[in-house]
C-alpha positions in Angstrom: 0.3 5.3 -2.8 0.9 9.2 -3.0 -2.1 10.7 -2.9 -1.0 13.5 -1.3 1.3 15.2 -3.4 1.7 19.5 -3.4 1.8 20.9 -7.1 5.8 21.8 -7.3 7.1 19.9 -4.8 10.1 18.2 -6.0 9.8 14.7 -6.5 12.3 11.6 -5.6 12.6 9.1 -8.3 13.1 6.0 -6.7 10.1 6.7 -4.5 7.6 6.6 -7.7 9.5 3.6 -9.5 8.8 2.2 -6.0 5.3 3.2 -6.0 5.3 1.7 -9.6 6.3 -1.5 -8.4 4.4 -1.5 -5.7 1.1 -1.5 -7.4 2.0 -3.8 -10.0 2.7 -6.5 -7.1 -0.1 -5.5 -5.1 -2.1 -7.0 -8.9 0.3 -10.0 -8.6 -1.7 -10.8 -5.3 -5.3 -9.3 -6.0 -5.4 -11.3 -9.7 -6.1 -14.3 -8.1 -8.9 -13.0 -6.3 -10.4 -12.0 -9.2 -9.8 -14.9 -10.9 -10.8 -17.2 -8.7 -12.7 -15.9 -5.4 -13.6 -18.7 -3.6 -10.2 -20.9 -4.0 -8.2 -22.0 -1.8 -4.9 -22.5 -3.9 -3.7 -23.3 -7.1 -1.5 -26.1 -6.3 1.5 -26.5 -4.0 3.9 -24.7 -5.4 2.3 -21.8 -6.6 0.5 -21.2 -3.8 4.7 -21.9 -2.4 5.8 -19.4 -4.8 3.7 -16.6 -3.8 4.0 -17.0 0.1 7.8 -16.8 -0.7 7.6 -13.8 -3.0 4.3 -11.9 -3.3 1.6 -12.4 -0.1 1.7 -9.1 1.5 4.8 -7.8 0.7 3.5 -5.0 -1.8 1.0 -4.3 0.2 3.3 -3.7 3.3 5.3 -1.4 0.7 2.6 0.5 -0.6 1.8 1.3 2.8 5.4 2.4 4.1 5.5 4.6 0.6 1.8 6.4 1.9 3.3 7.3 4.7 6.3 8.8 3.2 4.4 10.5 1.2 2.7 12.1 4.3 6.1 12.8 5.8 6.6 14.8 1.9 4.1 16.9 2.5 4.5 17.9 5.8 7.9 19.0 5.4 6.3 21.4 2.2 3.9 22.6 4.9 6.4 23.2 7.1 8.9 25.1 4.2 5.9 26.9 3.1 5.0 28.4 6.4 1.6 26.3 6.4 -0.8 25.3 9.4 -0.9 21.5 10.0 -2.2 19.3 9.5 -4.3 21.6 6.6 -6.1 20.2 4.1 -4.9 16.5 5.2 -7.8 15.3 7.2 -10.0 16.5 4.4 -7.6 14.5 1.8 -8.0 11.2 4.0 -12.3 11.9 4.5 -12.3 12.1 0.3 -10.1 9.1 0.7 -12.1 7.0 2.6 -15.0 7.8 0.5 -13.5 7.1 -2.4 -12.2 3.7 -0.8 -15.9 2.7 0.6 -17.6 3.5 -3.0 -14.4 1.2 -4.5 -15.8 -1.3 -2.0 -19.1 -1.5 -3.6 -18.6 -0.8 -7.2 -15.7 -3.0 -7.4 -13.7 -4.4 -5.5 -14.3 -6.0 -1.8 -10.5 -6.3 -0.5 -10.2 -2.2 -0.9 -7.2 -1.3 0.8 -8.0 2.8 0.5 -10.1 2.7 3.1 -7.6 1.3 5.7 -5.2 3.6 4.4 -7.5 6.3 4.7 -8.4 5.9 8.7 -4.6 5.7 9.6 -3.8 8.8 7.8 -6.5 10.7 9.8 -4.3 9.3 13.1 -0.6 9.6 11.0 -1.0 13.2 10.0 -1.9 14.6 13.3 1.3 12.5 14.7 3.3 14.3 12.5 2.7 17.5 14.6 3.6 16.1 18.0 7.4 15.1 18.9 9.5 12.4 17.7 9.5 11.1 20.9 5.8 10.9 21.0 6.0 9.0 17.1 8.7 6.5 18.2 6.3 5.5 21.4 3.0 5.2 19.1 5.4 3.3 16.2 6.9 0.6 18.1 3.5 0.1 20.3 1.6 -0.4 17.0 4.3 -3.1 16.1 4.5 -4.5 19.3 0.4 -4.9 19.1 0.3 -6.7 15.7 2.8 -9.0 16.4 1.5 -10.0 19.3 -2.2 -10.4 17.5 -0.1 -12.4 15.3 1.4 -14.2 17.1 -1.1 -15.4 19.3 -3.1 -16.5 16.5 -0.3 -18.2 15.2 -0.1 -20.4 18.3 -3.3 -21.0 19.0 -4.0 -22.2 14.8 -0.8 -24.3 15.1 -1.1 -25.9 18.6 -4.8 -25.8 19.9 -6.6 -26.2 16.8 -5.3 -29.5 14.2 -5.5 -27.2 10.8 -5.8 -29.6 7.9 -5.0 -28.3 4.8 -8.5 -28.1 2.7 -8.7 -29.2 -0.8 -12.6 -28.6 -1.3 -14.7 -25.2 -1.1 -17.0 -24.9 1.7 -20.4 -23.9 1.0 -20.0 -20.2 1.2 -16.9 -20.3 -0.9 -18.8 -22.2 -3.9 -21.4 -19.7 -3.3 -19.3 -16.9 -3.6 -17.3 -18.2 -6.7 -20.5 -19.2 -8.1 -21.7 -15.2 -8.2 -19.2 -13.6 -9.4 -18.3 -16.4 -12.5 -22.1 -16.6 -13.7 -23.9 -13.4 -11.2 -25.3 -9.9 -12.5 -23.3 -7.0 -11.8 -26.0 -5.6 -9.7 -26.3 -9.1 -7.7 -22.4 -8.6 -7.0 -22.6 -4.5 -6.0 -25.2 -5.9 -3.4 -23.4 -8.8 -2.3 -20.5 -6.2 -1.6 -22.8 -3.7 0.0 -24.2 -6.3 2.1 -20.9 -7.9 3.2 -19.5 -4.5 3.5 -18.7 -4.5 6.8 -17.1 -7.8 7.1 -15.1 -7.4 4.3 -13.6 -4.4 6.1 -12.2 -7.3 9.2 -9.2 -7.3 7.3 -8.3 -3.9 7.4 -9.2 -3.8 11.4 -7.0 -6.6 12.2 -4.2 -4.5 10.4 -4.9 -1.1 11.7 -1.7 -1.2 14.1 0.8 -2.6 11.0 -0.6 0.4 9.1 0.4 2.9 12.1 3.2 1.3 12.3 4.3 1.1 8.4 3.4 5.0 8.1 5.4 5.9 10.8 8.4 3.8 9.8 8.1 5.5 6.2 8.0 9.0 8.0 11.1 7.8 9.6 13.4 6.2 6.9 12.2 9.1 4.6 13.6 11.8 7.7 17.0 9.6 7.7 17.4 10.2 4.2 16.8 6.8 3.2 15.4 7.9 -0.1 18.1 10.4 -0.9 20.8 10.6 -4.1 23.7 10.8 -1.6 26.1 8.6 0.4 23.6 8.3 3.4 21.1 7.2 1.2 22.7 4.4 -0.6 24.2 3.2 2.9 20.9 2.9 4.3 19.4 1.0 1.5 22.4 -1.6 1.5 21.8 -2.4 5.1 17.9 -2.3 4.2 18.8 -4.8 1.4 21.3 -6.8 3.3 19.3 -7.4 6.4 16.1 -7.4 4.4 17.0 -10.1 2.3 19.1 -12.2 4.7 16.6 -12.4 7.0 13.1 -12.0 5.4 13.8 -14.8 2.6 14.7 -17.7 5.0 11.6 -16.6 7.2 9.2 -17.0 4.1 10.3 -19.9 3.2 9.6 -21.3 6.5 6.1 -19.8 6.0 5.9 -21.5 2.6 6.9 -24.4 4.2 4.5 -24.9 6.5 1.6 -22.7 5.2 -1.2 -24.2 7.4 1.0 -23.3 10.8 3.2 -20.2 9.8 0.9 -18.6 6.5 -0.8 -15.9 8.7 2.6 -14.8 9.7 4.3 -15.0 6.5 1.5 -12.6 5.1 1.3 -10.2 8.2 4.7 -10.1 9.5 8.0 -12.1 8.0 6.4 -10.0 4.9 7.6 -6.8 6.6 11.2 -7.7 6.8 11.4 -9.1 3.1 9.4 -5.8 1.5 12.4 -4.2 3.4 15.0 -6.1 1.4 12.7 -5.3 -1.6 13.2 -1.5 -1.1 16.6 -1.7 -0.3 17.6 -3.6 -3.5 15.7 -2.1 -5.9 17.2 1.3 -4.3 20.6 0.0 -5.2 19.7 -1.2 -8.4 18.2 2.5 -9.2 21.7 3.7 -7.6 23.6 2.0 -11.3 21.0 3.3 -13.4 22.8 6.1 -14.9 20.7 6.7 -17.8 17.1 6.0 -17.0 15.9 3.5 -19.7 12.2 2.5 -20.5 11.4 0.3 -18.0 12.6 3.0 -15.5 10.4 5.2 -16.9 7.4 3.0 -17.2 7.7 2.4 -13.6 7.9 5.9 -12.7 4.8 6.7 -14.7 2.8 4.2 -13.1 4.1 5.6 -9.3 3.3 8.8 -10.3 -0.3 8.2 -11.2 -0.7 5.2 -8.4 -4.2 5.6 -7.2 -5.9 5.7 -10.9 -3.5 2.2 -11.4 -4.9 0.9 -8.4 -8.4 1.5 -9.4 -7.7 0.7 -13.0 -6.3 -2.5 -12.4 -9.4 -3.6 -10.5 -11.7 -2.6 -12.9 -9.7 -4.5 -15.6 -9.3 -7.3 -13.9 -13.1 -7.4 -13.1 -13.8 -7.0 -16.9 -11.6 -10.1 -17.6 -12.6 -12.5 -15.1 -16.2 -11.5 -13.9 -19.1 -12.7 -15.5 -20.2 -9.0 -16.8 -17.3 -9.5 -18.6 -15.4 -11.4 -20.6 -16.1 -13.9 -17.9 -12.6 -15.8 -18.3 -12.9 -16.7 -14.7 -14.7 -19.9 -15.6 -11.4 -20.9 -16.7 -9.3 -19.6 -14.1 -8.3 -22.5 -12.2 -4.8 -22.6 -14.0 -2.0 -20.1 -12.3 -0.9 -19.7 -15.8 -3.7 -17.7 -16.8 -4.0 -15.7 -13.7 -0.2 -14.9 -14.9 -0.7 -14.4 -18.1 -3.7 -11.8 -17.3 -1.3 -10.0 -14.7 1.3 -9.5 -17.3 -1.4 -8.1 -20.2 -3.3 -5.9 -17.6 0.4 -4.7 -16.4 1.2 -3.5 -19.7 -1.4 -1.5 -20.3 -0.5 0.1 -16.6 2.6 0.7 -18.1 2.1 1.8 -21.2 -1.3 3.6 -20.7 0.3 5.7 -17.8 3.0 7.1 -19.7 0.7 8.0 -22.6 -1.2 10.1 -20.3 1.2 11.8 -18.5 2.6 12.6 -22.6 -0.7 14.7 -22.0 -1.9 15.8 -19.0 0.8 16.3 -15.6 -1.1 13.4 -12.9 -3.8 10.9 -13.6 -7.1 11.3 -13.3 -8.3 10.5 -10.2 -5.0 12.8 -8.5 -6.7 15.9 -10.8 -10.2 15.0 -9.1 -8.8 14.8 -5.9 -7.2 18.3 -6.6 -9.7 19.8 -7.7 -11.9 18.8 -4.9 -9.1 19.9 -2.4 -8.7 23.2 -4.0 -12.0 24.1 -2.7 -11.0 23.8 1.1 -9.3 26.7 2.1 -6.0 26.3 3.6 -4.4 29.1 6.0 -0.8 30.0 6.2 0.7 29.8 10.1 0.9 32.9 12.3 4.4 34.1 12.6 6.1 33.4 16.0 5.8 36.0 18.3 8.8 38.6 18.7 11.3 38.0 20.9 11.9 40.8 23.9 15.2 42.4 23.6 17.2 41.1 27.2 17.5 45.6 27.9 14.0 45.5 27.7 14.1 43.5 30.9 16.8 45.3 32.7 15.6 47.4 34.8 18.4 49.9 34.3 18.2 50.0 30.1 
């Protein structure tokens, strides 16, 4: 999500219908959490259906879209004659706190976090050579897959995984809190579990360095841009996205005991790809943006209050403090139904605010709290000497 966008800095429409759709697939994935917390499926084939489509392909996008966003705003630095990295490590420390507090108040698969302890590595990349980025990128890549893949071997050949149909204890324990727990007994199950929750985001450290850069990358190449480069780059994204990252999800859908970790973590890469690419062309025909266009937009441009919205809705709806509709959540049409009314009023709540106020609320506090670090301008280069200067006859 853009977190990190400079007050007049011209902004690239696809980029927050992108960010729109991001988030509202990132909900696709997290509503079942909510819903149910200690399951382990919802039948075969929607637990089929969301390997295919959904399991960590918005994610993966969300991420690639952070770091272009970071690529933005270093090229504004740059235009603007400011130091780097500036105010950015400071943006990724409020992050991160913002993230860990997320954590305990709400939600114990944060994602801001993660995001937040790349950044403080991405931004300071940003200053060194390409060459330098293109080592780091493709050594990140080459470390995840090879975490991936080893675990995918060793689940699929040393271990026999059988498919479980029951909870283990700690999953019935877990579901058990948070359909008939206190809120307080949940914020201290989260604060006590804080750390392990975090795993996750440890284990995916080096696809985060590696979707950041890649965004700073296609966003450099013009991927992004109204022009023919552009829309060539987004075909071939969409082409080889598609072609590629569909028949390797369905494999993973296929066999989801063997091939599920790498259907999440990396045949989801190559699809969320195919994602950007079509959805670039599709934007490409739009020649009048209509209302879902600019629904989508809206949400983009106020992604981080969505993202924290969403949660909090969807803790309302299914927790016991709430409505506590996730003693009934063992259906997957309910968990869709909730994702479709919590999208709409993403969708329709965003654009009423921006009718008022330019960004959402938690981009204004993040401003605001930003506008108190001071930020310097760079010192102009040095002069050059004039060549008679150094003749010693001149």
């Amino acid at each position: 999500m853009d977190t990190t966008r400079t007050p007049g800095t011209e902004r690239i429409p696809l980029l927050d219908v992108l960010r729109g759709i991001a988030i509202l697939g990132t909900l696709s994935m997290n509503i079942w959490l909510f819903g149910h917390p200690g399951s382990v499926g919802y039948g075969p084939v929607a637990e089929g259906l969301r390997t295919l489509f959904l399991s960590g392909k918005f994610f993966a996008m969300l991420t690639l879209l952070f770091g272009v966003g970071l690529a933005i705003q270093h090229r504004a630095a740059m235009a603007r004659g400011r130091t780097w990295p500036g105010k950015q490590p400071w943006r990724a420390l409020l992050l991160l706190v913002e993230g860990a507090l997320h954590v305990v108040l709400l939600f114990a698969w944060d994602v801001l976090m993660g995001y937040a302890v790349t950044a403080l590595l991405v931004v300071y990349l940003l200053g060194l050579s390409e060459r330098t980025r293109t080592v780091v990128m493709w050594t990140a890549l080459g470390i995840h897959l090879t975490f991936i893949g080893g675990v995918t071997v060793i689940m699929s050949l040393v271990f026999s995984i059988e498919s479980h149909t029951r909870l283990t204890p700690a999953q019935v324990e877990w579901d058990q809190l948070y359909r008939e727990g206190s809120y307080s007994d949940q914020v201290l199950d989260r604060a006590t579990s804080f750390l392990s929750t975090r795993l996750e985001m440890v284990i995916a450290f080096p696809m985060m360095v590696f979707l950041f850069l890649l965004g700073v990358r296609l966003y450099r190449a013009g991927a992004f841009g109204d022009d023919p480069v552009g829309r060539a780059l987004r075909t071939r994204m969409a082409v080889w996205g598609l072609g590629l990252g569909l028949p390797l999800n369905a494999l993973a859908a296929a066999f989801p005991d063997d091939l599920g970790m790498a259907g999440r973590n990396a045949f989801a890469l190559v699809l969320m790809l195919g994602y950007v690419g079509l959805v670039g062309i599709l934007m490409d025909r739009v020649r009048r943006p209509g209302q879902v266009t600019a629904s989508l937009t809206a949400v983009g441009r106020t992604a981080l209050s969505n993202y924290i919205l969403q949660n909090l809705l969807a803790s309302l709806i299914f927790y016991s403090w709430g409505l506590g509709l996730g003693q009934l959540a063992d259906h997957a049409g309910l968990m869709a139904a909730a994702w479709a009314v919590i999208s709409l009023v993403l969708l329709a709540g965003s654009r009423l605010w921006l009718s008022r106020f330019p960004r959402g609320p938690m981009e204004m506090f993040q401003a605001r709290v930003l506008a108190l670090v001071p930020e310097r301008d760079r010192a102009p280069d040095p002069p050059q000497v004039e060549e008679r200067n150094a003749d010693p006859r001149g």
